[in-house]
C-alpha positions as CSV (number, residue, x, y, z in Angstrom):
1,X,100.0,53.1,-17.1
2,X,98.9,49.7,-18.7
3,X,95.5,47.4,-17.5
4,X,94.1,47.8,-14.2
5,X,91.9,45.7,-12.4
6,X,89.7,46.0,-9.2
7,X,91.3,43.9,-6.1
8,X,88.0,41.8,-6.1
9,X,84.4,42.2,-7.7
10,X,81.6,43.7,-5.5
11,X,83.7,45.7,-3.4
12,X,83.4,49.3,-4.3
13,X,82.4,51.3,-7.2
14,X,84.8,54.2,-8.8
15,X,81.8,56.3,-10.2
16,X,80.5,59.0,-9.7
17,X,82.9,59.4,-6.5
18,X,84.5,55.9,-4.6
19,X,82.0,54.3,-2.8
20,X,81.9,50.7,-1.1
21,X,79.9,48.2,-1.9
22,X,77.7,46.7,1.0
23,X,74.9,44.5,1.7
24,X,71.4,44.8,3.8
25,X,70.0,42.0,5.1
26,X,66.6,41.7,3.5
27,X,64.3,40.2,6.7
28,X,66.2,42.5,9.2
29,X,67.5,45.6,7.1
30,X,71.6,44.6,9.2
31,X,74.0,46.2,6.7
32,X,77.7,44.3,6.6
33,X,81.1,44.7,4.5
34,X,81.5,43.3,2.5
35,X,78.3,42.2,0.7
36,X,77.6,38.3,1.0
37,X,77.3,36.2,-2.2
38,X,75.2,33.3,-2.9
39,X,72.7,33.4,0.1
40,X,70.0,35.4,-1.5
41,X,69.5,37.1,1.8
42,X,71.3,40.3,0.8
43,X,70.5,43.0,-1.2
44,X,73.8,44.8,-2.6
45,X,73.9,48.9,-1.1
46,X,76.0,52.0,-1.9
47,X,77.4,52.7,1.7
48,X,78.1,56.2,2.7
49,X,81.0,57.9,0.9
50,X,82.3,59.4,4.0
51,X,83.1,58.3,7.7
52,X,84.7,59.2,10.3
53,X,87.7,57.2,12.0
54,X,86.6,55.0,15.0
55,X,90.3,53.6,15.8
56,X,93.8,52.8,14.5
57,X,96.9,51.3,14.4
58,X,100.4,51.2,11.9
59,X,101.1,48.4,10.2
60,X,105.4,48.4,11.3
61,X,106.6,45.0,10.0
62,X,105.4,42.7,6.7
63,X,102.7,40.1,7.3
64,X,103.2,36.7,6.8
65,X,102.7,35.5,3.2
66,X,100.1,33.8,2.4
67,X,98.0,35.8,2.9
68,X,99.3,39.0,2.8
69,X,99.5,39.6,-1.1
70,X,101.5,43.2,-0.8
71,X,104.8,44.7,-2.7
72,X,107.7,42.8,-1.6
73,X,109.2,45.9,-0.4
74,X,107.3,46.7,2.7
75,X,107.1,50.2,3.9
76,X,104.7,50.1,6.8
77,X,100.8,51.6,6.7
78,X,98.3,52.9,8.7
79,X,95.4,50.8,8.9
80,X,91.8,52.2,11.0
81,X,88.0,51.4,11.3
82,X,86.0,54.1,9.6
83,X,82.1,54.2,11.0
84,X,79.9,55.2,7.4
85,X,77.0,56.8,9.2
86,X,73.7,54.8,9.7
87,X,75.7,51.6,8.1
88,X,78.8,50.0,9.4
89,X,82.1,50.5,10.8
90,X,84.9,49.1,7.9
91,X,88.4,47.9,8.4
92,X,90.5,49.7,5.9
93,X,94.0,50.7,4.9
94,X,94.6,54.6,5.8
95,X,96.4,56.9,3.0
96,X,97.6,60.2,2.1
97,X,97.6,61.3,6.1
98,X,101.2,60.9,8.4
99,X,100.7,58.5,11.2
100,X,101.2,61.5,13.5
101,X,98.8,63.4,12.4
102,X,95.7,60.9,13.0
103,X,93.2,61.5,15.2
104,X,90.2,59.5,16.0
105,X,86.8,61.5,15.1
106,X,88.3,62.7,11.9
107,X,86.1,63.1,8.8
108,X,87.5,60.5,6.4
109,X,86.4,59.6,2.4
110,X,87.0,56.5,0.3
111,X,89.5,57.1,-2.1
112,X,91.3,53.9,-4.6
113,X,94.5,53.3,-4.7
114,X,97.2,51.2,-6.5
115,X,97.9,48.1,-4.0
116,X,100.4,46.0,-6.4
117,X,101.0,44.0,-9.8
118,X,99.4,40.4,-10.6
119,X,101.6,38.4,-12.5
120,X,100.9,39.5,-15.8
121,X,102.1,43.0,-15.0
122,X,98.5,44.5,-14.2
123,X,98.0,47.1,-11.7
124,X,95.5,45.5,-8.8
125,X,93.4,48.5,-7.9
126,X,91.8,49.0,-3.8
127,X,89.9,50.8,-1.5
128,X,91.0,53.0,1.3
129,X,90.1,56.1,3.4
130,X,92.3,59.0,3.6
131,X,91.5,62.6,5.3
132,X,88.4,64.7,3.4
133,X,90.4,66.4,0.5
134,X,93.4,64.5,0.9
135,X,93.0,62.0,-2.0
């Protein structure tokens, strides 16, 4: 399948299951997504594997570029807010689900998932949540 590499560093781990990577604020315990860098003020956390899908919407026509960084040929995607229980509510691309059959409240997981090519032919790896057992 040749090299892969992650989208960015610090976002999510792949082991033992895909989990992001957050950080709590360490004088008032706030968690965020992602993790801030070079403050001191956050200590990096495992958020919660699963969720559950706060909102949505689909994706019907190719952003602008820069900064969208996708395939050239654009087939449209779902894209939601997933609340990790006791932590924070992420904005994330939605897979292996149709559009029709989303519904807000469902049980979600965080899965990773091939997003495109750099130019030296490597396969960019990323997050996303797709339906518990759907990965």
């Amino acid at each position: 399948m040749g090299e892969v590499i992650d989208i960015a560093e610090g976002l999510f781990v792949a082991e033992p299951q895909p989990a992001l990577l957050g950080g709590r604020h360490k004088a008032t315990g706030r968690i965020v997504f992602p993790c801030p860098t070079g403050t001191g003020d956050y200590e990096p956390i495992r958020l919660p594997h699963r969720g559950t899908l706060w909102s949505w919407t689909v994706q019907r026509f190719r952003p602008k570029t820069p900064p969208y960084a996708g395939p050239e040929d654009f087939v449209p995607f779902a894209l939601g807010y997933v609340e990790l229980p006791g932590a924070v509510i992420v904005e994330t691309p939605l897979t292996a689900v149709a559009f029709e059959d989303l519904k807000i409240g469902m049980e979600m997981e965080t899965v990773l998932i091939l997003f495109n090519e750099d130019a030296e032919g490597r396969k960019i790896r990323t997050f996303a949540f797709a339906p518990v057992g759907k990965d």
